[in-house]
C-alpha positions as a Python dict, from the first residue, in 0.01 Angstrom:
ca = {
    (1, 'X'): (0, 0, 0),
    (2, 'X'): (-186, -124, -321),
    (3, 'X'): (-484, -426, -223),
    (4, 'X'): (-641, -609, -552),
    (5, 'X'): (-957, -633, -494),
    (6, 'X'): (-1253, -776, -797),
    (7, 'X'): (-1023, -783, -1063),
    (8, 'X'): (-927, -334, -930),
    (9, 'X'): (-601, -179, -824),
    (10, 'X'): (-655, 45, -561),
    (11, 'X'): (-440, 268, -327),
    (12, 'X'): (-555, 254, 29),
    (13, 'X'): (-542, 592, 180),
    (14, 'X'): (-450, 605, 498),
    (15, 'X'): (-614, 882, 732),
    (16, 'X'): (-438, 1136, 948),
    (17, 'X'): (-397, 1009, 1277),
    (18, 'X'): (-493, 1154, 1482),
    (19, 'X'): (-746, 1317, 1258),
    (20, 'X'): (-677, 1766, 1306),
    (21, 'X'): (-1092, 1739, 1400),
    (22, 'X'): (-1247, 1500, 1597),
    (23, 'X'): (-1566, 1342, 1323),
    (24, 'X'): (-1917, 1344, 1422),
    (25, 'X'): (-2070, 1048, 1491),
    (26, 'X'): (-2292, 1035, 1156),
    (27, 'X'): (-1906, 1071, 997),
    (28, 'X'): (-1801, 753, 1102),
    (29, 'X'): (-1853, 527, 804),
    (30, 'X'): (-1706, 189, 706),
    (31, 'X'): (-1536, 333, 352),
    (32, 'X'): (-1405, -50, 263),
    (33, 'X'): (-1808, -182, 339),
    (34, 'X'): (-1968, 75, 151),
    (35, 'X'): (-1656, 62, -163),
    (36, 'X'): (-1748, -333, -205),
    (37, 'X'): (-2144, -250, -178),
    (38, 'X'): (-2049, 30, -464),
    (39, 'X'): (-1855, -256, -685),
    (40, 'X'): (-2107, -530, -638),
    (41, 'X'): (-2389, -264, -755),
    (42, 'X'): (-2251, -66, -962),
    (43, 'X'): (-2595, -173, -1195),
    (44, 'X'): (-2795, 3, -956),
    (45, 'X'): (-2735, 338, -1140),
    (46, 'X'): (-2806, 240, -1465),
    (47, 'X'): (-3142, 97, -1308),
    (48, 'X'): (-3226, 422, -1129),
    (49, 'X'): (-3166, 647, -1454),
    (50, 'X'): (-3383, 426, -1686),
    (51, 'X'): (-3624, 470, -1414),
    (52, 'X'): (-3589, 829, -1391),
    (53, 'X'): (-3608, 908, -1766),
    (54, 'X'): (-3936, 678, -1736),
    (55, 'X'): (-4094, 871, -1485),
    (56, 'X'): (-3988, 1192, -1620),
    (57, 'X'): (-4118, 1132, -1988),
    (58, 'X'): (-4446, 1013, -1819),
    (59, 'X'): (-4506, 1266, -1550),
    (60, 'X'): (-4456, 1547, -1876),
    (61, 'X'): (-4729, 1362, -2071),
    (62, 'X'): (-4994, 1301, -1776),
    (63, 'X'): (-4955, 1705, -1682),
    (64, 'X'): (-4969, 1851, -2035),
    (65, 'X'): (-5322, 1920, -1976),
    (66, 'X'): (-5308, 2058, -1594),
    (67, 'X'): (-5256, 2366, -1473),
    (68, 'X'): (-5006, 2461, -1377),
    (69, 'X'): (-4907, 2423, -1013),
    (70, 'X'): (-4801, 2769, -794),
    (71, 'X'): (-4439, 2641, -639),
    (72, 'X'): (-4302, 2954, -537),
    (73, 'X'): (-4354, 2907, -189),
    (74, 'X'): (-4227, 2554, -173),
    (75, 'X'): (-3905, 2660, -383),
    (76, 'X'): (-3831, 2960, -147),
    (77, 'X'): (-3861, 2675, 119),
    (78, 'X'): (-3583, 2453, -105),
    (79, 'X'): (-3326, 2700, -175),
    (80, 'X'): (-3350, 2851, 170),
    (81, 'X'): (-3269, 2461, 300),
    (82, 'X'): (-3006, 2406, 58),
    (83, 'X'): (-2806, 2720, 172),
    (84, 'X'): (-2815, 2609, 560),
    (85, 'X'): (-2683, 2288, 434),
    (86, 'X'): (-2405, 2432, 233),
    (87, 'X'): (-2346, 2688, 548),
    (88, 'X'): (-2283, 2407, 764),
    (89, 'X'): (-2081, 2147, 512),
    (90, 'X'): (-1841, 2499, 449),
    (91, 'X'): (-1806, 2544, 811),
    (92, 'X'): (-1764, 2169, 869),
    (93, 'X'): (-1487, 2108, 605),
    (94, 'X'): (-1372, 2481, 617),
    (95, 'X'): (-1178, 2429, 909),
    (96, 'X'): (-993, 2101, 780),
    (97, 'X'): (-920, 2286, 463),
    (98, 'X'): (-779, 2599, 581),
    (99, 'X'): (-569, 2441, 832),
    (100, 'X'): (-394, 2177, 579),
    (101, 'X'): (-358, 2499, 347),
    (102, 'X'): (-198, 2697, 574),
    (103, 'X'): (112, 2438, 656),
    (104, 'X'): (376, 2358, 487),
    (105, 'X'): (357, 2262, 102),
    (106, 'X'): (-41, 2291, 184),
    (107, 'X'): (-223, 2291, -144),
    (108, 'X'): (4, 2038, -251),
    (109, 'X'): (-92, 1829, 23),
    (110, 'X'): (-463, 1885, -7),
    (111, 'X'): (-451, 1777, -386),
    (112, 'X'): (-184, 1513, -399),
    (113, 'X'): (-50, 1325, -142),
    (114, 'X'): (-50, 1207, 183),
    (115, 'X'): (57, 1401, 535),
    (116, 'X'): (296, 1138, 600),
    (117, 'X'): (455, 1128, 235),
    (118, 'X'): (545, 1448, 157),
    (119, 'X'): (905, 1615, 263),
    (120, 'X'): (928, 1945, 107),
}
């Protein structure tokens, strides 16, 4: 079912019901709420990377004459976070993945349409 919506076309995808895993509670989002904040502020971004190229230009000129600061530790720290984090999204949407692949027309499915559309 296409809704118009500001002027924009867009397909409304409709969920598997019921879903093949049950969603956390922190995966419960309004999508409609959060995709008419996103077209109301779509500025936002230009905003934040203006402000960003600011503060990175600026940062670079007011350390040119510090030393420089021993990060090693605080890296190790970083990288060994961001691989629990991409552990646990992997074993979170693993699951969903493997199981849609593994049915009928599968990768089809995961790339192009909906459960309830396709007849192969």
């Amino acid at each position: 079912m296409a809704e118009q919506g500001n002027n924009v076309t867009y397909i409304r995808w409709e969920f598997q019901h019921p879903p093949a895993f049950q969603p956390y509670w922190f995966e419960q989002i309004d999508y409609d709420a959060w995709k008419h904040y996103a077209a109301v502020n779509w500025t936002f971004s230009y905003y934040a990377s203006v402000l960003y190229l600011i503060l990175i230009f600026s940062l670079k000129y007011v350390m040119k004459d510090r030393a420089a600061v021993n990060l090693r530790r605080p890296l190790i720290l970083w990288n060994f976070s961001l691989a629990i984090f991409s552990s646990m999204g992997f074993l979170r949407t693993g699951q969903e993945l493997l199981s849609l692949l593994l049915m009928t027309g599968g990768f089809h499915k995961s790339i192009c349409s909906r459960l309830e559309d396709l007849t192969l």
